[in-house]
One Martini backbone bead per residue (centre of mass of N, CA, C, O) as a GRO file, in nm:
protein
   74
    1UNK     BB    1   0.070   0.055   0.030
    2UNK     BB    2   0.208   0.336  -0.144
    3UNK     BB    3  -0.032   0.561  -0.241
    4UNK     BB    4  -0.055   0.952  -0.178
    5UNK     BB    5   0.074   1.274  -0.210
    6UNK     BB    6  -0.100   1.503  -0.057
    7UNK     BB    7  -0.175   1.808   0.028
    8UNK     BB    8  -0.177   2.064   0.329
    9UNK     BB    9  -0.381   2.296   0.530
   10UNK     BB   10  -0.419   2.516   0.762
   11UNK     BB   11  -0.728   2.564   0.610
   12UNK     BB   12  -1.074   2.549   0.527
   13UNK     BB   13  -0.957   2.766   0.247
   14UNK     BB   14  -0.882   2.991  -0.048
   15UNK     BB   15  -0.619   3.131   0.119
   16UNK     BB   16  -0.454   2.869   0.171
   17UNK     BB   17  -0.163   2.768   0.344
   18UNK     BB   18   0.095   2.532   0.270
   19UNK     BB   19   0.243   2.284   0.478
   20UNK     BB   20   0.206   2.000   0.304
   21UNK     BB   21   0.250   1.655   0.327
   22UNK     BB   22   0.045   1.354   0.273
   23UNK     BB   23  -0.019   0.978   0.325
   24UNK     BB   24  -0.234   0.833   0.108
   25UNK     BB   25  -0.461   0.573   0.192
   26UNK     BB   26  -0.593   0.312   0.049
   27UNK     BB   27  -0.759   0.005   0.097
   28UNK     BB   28  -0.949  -0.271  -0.027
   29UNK     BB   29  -1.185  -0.120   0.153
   30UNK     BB   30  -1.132   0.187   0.132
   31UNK     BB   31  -0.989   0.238   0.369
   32UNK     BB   32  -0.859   0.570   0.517
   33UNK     BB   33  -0.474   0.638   0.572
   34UNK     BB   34  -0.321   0.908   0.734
   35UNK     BB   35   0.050   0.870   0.811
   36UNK     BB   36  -0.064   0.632   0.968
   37UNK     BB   37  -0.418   0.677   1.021
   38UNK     BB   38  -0.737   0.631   1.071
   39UNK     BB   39  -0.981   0.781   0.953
   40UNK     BB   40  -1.314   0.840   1.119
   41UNK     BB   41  -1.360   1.165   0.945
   42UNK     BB   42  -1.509   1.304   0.690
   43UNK     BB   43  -1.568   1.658   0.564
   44UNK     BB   44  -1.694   1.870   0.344
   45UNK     BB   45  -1.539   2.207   0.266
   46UNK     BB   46  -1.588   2.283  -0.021
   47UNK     BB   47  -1.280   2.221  -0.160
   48UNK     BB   48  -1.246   2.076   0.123
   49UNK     BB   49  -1.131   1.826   0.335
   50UNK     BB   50  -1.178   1.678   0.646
   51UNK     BB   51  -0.909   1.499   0.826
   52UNK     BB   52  -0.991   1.249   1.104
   53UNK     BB   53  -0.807   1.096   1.327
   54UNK     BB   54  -0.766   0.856   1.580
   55UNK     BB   55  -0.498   1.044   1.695
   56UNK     BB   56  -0.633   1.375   1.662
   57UNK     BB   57  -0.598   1.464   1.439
   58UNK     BB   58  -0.588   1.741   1.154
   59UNK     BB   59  -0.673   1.746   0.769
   60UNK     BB   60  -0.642   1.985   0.499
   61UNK     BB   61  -0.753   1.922   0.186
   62UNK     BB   62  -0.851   1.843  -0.101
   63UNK     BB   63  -1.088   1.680  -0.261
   64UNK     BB   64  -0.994   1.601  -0.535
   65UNK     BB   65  -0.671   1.463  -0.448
   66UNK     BB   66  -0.847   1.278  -0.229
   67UNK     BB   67  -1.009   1.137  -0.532
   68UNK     BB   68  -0.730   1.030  -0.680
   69UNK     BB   69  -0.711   0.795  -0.449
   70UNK     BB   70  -0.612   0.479  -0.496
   71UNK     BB   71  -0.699   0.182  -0.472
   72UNK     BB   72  -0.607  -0.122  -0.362
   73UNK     BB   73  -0.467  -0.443  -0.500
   74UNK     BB   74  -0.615  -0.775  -0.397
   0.00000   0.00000   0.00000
């Protein structure tokens, strides 16, 4: 499960500044893993995804990125 890097940003606003990178991983069941920590909820506000994790993390990501993070092969 090699996944996919895209953006993560400070806000999810369209003026908002991109502070890096995470590895998001779908597994062949679809559940979707980002960093490294199974996301729990994704929401989406306007252009942006908020993904929680198990962890209690939060980023900030693009919807249209997060939608072209393929899923693993089984």
């Amino acid at each position: 499960m090699s996944g996919k890097l895209i953006s993560f940003f400070r806000l999810p606003t369209a003026s908002s500044v991109r502070i890096g990178q995470v590895r998001i991983v779908k597994d062949r069941n679809g559940v979707i893993y980002a960093d490294g920590s199974k996301v729990v909820s994704a929401s989406t506000t306007g252009a942006h995804s908020v993904l929680q994790l198990a962890d209690g993390r939060d980023f900030y990501v693009l919807t249209t990125e997060l939608q072209s993070v393929p899923k693993a092969k089984g």
